[in-house]
N, C-alpha and C positions, 0 to 999 in steps of 0.2 A: 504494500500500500504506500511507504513510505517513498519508494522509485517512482511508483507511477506517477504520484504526487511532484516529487521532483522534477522528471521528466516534462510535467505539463504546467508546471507554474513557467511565466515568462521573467527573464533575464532581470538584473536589475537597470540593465539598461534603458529596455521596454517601459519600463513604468516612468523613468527621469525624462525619457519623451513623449511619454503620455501627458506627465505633469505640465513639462514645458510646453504643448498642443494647449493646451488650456491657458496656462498662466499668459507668454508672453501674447495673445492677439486680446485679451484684457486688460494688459499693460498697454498695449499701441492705445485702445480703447482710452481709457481715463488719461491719457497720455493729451490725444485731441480733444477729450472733451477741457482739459485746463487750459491748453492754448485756446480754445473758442471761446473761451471766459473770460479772458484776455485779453487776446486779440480782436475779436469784432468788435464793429462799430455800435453805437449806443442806439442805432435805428435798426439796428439787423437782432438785438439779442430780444429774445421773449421773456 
């Protein structure tokens, strides 16, 4: 049970890019939204 186990968990690799898949297009995310908060004009922001 313990091999098969083994065998069929993914890498630790796997998971540090599953993580990263997630985290940095969240980071780009709150990234623009602080420069839009910023940078636009006072007639453009809602």
């Amino acid at each position: 049970m313990r091999l098969w186990l083994a065998d069929h968990i993914p890498s630790g690799a796997t998971f540090v890019c599953a993580a990263l898949s997630l985290f940095v297009p969240w980071l780009i995310v709150k990234i623009f939204a602080a420069l839009h908060r910023r940078a636009d004009p006072p007639w453009k922001k809602t």
